[in-house]
C-alpha positions as CSV (number, residue, x, y, z in Angstrom):
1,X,-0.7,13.6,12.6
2,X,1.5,13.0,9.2
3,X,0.9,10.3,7.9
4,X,4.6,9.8,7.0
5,X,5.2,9.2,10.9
6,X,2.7,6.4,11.6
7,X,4.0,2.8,11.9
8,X,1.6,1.0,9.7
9,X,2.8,3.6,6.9
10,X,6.4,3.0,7.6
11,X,6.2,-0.5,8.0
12,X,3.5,-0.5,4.5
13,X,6.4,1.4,2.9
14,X,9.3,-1.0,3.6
15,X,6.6,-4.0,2.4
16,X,6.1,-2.1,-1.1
17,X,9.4,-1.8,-1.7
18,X,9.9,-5.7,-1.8
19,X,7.0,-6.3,-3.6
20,X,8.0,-3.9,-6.2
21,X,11.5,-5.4,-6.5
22,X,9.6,-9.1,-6.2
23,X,7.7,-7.5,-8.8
24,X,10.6,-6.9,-11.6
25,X,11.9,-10.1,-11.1
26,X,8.6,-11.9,-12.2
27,X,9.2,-13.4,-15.9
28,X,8.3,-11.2,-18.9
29,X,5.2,-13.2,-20.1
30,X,4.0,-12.5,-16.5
31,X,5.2,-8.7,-16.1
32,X,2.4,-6.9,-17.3
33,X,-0.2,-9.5,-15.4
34,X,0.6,-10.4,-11.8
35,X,3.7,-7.8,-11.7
36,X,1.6,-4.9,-12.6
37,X,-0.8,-6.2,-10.1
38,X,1.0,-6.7,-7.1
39,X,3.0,-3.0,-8.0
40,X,-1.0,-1.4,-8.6
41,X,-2.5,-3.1,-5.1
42,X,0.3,-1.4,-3.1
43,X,0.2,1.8,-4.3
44,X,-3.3,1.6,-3.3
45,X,-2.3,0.4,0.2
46,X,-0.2,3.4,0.5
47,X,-2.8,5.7,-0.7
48,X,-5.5,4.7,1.5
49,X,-3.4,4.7,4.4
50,X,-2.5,8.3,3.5
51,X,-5.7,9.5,2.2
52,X,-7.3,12.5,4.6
53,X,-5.0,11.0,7.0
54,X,-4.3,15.2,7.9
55,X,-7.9,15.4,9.2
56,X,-8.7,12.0,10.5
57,X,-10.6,10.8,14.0
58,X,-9.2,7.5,15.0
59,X,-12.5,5.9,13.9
60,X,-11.6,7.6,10.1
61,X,-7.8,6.4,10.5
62,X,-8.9,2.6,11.0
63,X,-11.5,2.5,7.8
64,X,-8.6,3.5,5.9
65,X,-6.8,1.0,6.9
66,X,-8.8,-1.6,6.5
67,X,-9.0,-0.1,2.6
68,X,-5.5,-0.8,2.6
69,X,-5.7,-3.9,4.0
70,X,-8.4,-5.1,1.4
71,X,-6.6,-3.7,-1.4
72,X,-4.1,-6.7,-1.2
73,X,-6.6,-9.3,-0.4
């Protein structure tokens, strides 16, 4: 299955987008802390979530989202 279809990428997808513009509208002394941050732990999210997602069992497809889901915590 593409990744691209799944509801957890979709729905990961629409969250990264407000936590990137959340992200620009974080004070400049802050920018290259917590804004960089938050913009670095979702592009992880996305990436695990995608990762071998082309050749993944069901058992592969949930420790890959549970990479995901630690990258933000």
């Amino acid at each position: 299955m593409e990744f691209k279809n799944l509801f957890i990428w979709q729905k990961a997808t629409e969250l990264a987008e407000s936590i990137y513009s959340l992200a620009y509208k974080i004070p400049l002394f802050e920018k290259y802390g917590l804004g960089r941050h938050l913009r670095r732990a979702f592009d992880s999210v996305l990436s695990n979530i995608a990762g071998d997602s082309a050749r993944c069992s069901l058992a592969e497809a949930i420790t890959q989202v549970e990479l995901a889901k630690n990258s933000v915590i």
